[in-house]
N, C-alpha and C positions, 0 to 999 in steps of 0.2 A: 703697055707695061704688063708683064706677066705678074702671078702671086708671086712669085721665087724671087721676084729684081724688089720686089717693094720691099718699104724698110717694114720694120717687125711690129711698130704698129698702128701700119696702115693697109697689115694682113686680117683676112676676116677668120683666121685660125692660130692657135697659139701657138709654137712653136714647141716641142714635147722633147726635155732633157734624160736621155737617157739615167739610170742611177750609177751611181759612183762603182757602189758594188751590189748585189744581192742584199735584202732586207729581208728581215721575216713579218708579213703584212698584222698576223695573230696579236703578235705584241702588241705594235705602233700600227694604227690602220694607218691616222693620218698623222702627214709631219707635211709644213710649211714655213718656210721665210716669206712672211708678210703682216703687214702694219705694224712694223719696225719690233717685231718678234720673232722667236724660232717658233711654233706655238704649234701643239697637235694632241690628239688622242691616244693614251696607254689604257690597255685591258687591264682588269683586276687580276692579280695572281690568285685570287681567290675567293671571286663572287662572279659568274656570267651576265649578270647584268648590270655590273657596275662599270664605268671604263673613269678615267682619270681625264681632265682639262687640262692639262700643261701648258706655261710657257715659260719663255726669258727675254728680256726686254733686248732690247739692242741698243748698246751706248750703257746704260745704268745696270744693268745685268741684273735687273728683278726677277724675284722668282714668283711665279704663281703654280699652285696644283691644287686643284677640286675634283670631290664627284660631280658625276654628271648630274646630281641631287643638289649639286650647291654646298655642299661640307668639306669644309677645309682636312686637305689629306693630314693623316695623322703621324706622316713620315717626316714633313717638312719642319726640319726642328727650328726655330727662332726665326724661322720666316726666310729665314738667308744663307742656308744646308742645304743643300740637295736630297731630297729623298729620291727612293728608287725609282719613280716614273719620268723624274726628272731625267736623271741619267738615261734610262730606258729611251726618251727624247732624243737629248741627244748625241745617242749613239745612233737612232737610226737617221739623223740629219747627216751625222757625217758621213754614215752609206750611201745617202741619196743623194746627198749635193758634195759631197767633199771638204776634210776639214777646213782647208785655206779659205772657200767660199764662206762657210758657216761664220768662222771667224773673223773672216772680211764684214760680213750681214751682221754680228753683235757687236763689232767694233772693238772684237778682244786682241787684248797684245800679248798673243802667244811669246812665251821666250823660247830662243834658237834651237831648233831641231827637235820642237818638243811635238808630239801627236796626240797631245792629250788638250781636251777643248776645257776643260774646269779649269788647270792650270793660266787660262789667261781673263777667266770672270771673274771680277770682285762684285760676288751677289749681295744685292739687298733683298728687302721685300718689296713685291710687287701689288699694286693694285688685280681686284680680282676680274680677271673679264673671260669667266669661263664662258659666259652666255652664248658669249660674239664667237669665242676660236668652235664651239659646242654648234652654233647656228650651223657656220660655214661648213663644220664636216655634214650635217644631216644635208645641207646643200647638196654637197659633193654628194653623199651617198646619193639622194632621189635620180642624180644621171646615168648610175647602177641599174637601174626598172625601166631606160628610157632604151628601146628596141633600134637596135643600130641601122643608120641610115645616112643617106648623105645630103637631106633636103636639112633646110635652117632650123635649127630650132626656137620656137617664135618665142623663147626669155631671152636669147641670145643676139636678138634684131637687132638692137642697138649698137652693134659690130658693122660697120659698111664692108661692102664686099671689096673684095682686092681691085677691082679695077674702078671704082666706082669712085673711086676721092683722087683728086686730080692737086 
């Protein structure tokens, strides 16, 4: 069994989706559908060391947005508006993955023919889990510093190799 015929994940590599369309990374570094969020990191329009915690729930459509300091943005009006980093979100979700996806992963019910993603959220407030979506991008960053190669990388062990799981 080659890696190519096995299913996807019983691959010792993840399978890499191209983006929908071009994104500007400055904005939004990071943006993810996962643990039933759109949930990522927005830069400050005007502090460099500050960046924004975003998410939105999938199914309840909560909103959460923090500094990376843990203070509740000052944009998010009554907990369940969107402020700008929200938006800033996601719009660059819809670049990377495509509205219909996005909207598929929050469980919104767009109405017909519409391309706009707020139109099918009825936001609440969200509990705050800037920590978790905050952790995973410094994750992601530290593989940034890791010198490109094609040997395993030993946090990643616990991946079997493609031919190896029968």
């Amino acid at each position: 069994m080659t890696s190519e015929s096995a299913a996807p994940e019983r691959r010792s590599t993840a399978s890499v989706i191209a983006p929908v369309r071009p994104r500007k990374l400055a904005k939004v570094p990071f943006v993810e559908l996962s643990e039933g969020r759109l949930q990522g990191v927005v830069s400050s329009g005007s502090d460099v060391e500050r960046v924004y915690v975003s998410s939105i729930t999938a199914g309840e459509h909560g909103l959460s947005c923090n500094t990376n300091n843990n203070r509740r943005c000052g944009g998010l009006s009554g907990g369940s508006r969107p402020c700008g980093h929200l938006r800033a979100l996601a719009d660059a979700a819809v670049a990377q993955y495509g509205l219909d996806r996005v909207a598929r992963y929050l469980k919104a019910a767009l109405p017909d023919d519409s391309d706009n993603l707020w139109a099918g959220l009825h936001t609440t407030t969200a509990p705050n889990r800037a920590a978790e979506v905050f952790s995973g991008f410094l994750r992601h960053l530290a593989y940034l510093e890791v010198p490109p190669t094609s040997d395993p990388l030993p946090d990643l062990q616990w991946f079997p190799a493609a031919g190896a799981v029968r």
